[in-house]
N, C-alpha and C positions, 0 to 999 in steps of 0.2 A: 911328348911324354906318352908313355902307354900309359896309361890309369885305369882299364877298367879290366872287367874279368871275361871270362871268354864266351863265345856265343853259344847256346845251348840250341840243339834241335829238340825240337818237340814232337809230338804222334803227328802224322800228319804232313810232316815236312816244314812243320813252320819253326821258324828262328826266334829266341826269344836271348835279349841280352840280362843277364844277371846287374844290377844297379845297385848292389852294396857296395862295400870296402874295397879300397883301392886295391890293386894288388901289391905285393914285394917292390916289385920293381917298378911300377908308381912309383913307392911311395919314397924311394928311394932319391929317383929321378925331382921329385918335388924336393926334397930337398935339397938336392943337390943346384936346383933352382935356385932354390929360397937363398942361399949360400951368395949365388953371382947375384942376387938383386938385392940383398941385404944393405948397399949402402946409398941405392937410391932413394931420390924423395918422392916416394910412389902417394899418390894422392888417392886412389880409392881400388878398392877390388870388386868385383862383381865377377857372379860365379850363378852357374844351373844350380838348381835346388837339387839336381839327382847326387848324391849323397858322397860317391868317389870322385865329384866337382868340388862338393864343400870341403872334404876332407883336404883336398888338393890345394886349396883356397887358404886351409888353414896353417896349413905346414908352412906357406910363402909368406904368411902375414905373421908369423912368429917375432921377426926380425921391426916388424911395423905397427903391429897392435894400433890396428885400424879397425872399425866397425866392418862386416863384410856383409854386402847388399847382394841378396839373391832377387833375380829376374828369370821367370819361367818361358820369357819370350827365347830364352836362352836354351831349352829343352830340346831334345832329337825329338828329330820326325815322330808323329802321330799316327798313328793306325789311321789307314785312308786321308792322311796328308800328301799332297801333291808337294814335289818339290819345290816347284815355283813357291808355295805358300810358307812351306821352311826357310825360304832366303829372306821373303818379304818381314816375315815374322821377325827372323833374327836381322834385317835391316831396319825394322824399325828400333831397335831394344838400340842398336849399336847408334842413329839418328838423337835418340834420346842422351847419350852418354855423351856425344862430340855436343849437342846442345847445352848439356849440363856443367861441362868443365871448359876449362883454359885450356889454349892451346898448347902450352906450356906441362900441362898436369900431365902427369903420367900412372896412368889407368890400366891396372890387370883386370883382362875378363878371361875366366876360367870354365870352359864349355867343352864339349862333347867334338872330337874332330869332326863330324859331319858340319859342324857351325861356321867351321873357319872358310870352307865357300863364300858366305853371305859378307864375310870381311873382304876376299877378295875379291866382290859383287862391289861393295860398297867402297871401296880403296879407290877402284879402276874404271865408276859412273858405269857398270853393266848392270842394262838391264836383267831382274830377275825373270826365270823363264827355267821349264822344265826341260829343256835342252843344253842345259851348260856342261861342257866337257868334261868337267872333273867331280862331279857327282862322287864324293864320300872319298876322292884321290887327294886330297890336299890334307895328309896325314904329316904335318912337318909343324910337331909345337918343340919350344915357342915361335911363334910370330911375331913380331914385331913391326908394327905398321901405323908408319906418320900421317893422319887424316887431318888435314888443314883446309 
């Protein structure tokens, strides 16, 4: 899903992302989600704190009226973060979540496409490392990925 708004230049040549409200077509796409996963027995949601995550989080759990657990481990990259540190970060949050549930459970985390590297980090035992191929190209939500 696209969910967020577009990237702004700033003086200077720097890029700055906009972290409000989803857009149209988010929010649209969220629903249209929330639709196909409405008859699942999804067991928890967890989502980025950044605000077009929660919103996203929210439209899906309409159908589930689940408590929704925000993890900042789940945040984009940090001003002078190293990429390895963004995988590690978000391999540990996702470590925490396969520790905390069944294997059985079925668990939405709702984050920032730059995140979904660290899932196929963690999927496929790669190490993290600021050399992975696909640096911010793994733009294909949903994911769906059996961690046993």
């Amino acid at each position: 899903m696209q969910n967020e708004n577009e990237t702004v230049m700033r003086p200077g040549g720097t890029q700055e992302r906009t972290f409000d409200e989803i857009t149209d077509l988010g929010r649209r796409q969220a629903e249209l989600l929330a639709e196909r996963l409405k008859n699942l027995r999804i067991t928890a949601i967890i989502t980025s704190p950044y605000t077009r995550c929660r919103h996203t989080a929210e439209i899906i759990n309409q159908y589930h009226h689940l408590d929704i657990a925000e993890d900042e481990r789940f945040n984009e990259i940090q001003k002078n973060e190293a990429w390895e540190s963004l995988l590690k970060r978000n391999m540990a949050a996702i470590e925490g979540i396969v520790r905390q549930y069944a294997d059985d459970d079925i668990i939405i985390c709702v984050t920032s496409r730059v995140n979904i590297s660290a899932f196929i980090c963690y999927t496929y035992n790669i190490t993290p490392s600021n050399d992975v191929p696909w640096k911010q190209a793994a733009d294909l939500s949903p994911v769906i990925f059996t961690i046993k």
